[in-house]
C-alpha positions in Angstrom: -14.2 6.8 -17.8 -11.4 4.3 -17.1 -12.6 1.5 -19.0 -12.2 3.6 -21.9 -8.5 4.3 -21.6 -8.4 0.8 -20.3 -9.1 0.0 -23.8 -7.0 2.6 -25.6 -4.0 1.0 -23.6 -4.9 -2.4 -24.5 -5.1 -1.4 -28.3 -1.3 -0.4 -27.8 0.1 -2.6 -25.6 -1.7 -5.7 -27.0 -0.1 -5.8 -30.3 3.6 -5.4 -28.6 5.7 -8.5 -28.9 8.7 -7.7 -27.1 7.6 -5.0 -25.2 4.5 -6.8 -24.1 5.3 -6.1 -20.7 6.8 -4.0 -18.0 8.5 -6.8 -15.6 7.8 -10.0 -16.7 6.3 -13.0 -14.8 9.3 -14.9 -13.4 8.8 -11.7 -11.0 5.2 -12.8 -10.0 6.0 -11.8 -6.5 7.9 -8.4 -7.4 4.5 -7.7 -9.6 2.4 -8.5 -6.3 4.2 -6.3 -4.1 4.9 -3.4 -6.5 1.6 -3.4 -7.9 -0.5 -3.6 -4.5 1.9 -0.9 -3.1 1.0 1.6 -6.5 -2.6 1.3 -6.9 -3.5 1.3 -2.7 -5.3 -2.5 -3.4 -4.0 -6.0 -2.6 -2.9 -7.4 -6.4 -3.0 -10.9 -7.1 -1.7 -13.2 -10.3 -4.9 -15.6 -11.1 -4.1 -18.6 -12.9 -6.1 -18.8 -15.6 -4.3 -21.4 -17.5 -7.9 -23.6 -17.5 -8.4 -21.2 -20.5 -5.4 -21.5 -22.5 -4.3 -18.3 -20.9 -0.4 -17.5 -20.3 0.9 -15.3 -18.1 3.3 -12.5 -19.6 3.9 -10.1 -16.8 2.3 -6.9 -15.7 2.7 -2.7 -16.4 1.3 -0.3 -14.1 -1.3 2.1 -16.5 -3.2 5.5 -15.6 -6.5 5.6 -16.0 -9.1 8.3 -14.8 -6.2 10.0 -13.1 -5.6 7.1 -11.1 -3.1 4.1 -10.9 -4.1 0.6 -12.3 -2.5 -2.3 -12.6 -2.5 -5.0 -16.2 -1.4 -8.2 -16.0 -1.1 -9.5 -19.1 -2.1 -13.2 -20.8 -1.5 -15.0 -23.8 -3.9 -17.5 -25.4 -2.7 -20.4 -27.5 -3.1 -18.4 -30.5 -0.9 -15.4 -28.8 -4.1 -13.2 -28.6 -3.8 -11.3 -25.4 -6.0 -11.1 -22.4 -5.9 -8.5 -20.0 -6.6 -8.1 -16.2 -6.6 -4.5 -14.9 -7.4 -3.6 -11.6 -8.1 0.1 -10.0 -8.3 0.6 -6.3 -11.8 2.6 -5.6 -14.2 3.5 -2.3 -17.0 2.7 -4.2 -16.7 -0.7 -6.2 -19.0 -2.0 -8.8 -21.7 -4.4 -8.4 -22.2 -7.7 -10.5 -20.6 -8.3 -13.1 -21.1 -6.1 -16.8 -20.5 -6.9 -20.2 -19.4 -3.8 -22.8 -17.6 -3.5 -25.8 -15.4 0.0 -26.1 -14.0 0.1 -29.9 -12.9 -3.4 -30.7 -12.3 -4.6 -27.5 -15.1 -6.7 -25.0 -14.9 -6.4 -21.5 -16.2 -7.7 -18.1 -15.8 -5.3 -15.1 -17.0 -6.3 -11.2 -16.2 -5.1 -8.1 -14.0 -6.3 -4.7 -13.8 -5.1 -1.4 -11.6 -2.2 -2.4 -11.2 -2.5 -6.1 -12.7 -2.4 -9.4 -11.6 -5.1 -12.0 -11.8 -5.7 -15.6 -11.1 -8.3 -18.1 -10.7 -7.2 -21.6 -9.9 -9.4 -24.9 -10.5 -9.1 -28.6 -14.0 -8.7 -29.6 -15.5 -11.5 -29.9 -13.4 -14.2 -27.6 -17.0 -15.7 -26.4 -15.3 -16.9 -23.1 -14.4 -13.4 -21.5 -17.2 -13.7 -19.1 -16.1 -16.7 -17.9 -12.6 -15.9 -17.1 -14.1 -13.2 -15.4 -15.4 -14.7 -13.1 -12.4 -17.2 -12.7 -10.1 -14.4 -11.5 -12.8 -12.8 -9.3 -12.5 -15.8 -6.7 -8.3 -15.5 -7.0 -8.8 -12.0 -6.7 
């Protein structure tokens, strides 16, 4: 269930310019801090600038009834790539690759969390930054 309003949040927020973002990234460690503190799970910022990926800022999101952080990223051609995190008892296995309505995603699991990376349909690298942020995650 929340990778589906995962996906009806990144449909909205994605084609925001100016409101891309809640707090924007020259408060990485405000986004940390606030972020771990919301969704009960430590947050961290990966750098993912190895794939042309920016870093915008974060929003905090419900999804499933629960709270979940997005960080946000821009590629070169100011297509956005989001990181959302949930905190969960019971995180996922592996990794797994799904498309819900014009978005592909790659969700895994942490110690406490469960994590997905969504982009435009498409992107052909989203597995790979997937597993990027997993070891900064």
């Amino acid at each position: 269930g929340w990778l589906s309003d995962i996906a009806d949040y990144h449909r909205v927020y994605s084609g925001q310019q100016r409101h891309l973002v809640e707090v924007g990234a020259d408060e990485a460690d405000h986004i940390q801090t606030w972020l771990s503190a919301s969704i009960g799970a430590d947050v961290r910022i990966p750098d993912l600038s190895a794939f042309g990926l920016t870093f915008q800022g974060a929003r905090l999101l419900v999804a499933a009834g629960k709270p979940v952080s997005q960080l946000m990223y821009l590629d070169e051609q100011g297509r956005v790539v989001a990181l959302c995190q949930i905190g969960t008892d019971t995180p996922r296995e592996g990794f797994g690759e799904q498309t819900i309505n014009t978005f592909d995603m790659v969700s895994w699991g942490g110690d406490d969390a469960n994590f997905v990376i969504v982009g435009d349909t498409g992107r052909g690298d989203l597995a790979q930054i997937a597993q990027a942020a997993a070891i900064d995650v």
